[in-house]
C-alpha positions, 0 to 999 in steps of 0.5 A, a space after each residue: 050766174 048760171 053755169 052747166 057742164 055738157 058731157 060727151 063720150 062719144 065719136 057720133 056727129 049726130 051727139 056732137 051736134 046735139 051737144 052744140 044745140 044744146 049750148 046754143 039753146 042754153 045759151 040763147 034762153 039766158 041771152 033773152 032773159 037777162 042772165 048769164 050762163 057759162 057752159 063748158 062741153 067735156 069731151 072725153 073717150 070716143 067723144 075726144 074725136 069732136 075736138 081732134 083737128 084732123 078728124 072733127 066732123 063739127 071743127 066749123 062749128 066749133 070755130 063759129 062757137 069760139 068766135 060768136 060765144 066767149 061764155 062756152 068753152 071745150 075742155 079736152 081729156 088729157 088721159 084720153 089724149 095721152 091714148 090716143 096719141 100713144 096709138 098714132 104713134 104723135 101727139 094728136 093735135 086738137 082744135 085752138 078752142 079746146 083746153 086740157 083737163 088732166 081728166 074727162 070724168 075728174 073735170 065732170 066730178 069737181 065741176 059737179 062739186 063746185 055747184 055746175 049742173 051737169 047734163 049728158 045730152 
């Protein structure tokens, strides 16, 4: 089992994009193989907008990804959650496909720890 975590930062559809491919292609390389790969793409800072249900760019994407990819999975940071629903004032609602980690870069951390690779495309 191979298993990677991709790391966003930031609030640019084109990175978003680049982050989608990339576990697309991750995913699609090990399929053709033979193996097994779990992917999970950490979204925090600036890069939380991919998973903010009223301002992602990619939300179709990401939809299409948790219907067609049981291996791929969005993780959402709870610390930059927590700022940006202090500064709308609500609780910012996310996509269904993202889970919350208390901490982007704490996720990244143990992730690394526990033997992911880690890639910031």
């Amino acid at each position: 089992m191979h298993r990677v975590v991709l790391h966003l930062y930031d609030n640019d559809p084109k990175r978003m994009n680049l982050v989608l491919n990339n576990a697309a292609n991750i995913d699609a390389h090990y399929k053709t193989k033979g193996g097994e790969v779990q992917i999970e793409i950490v979204a925090y800072g600036p890069g939380l907008t991919m998973l903010h249900a009223g301002k992602s760019l990619v939300k179709k994407r990401i939809a299409n990804f948790g219907q067609n990819f049981d291996n791929i999975t969005f993780r959402a940071c709870g610390k930059t959650h927590k700022k940006m629903s202090k500064k709308a004032g609500k609780s910012v609602p996310l996509l269904p496909q993202a889970k919350m980690v208390p901490a982007g870069v704490i996720h990244l951390m143990e992730r690394q720890e526990q033997g992911w690779s880690y890639v910031r495309p």
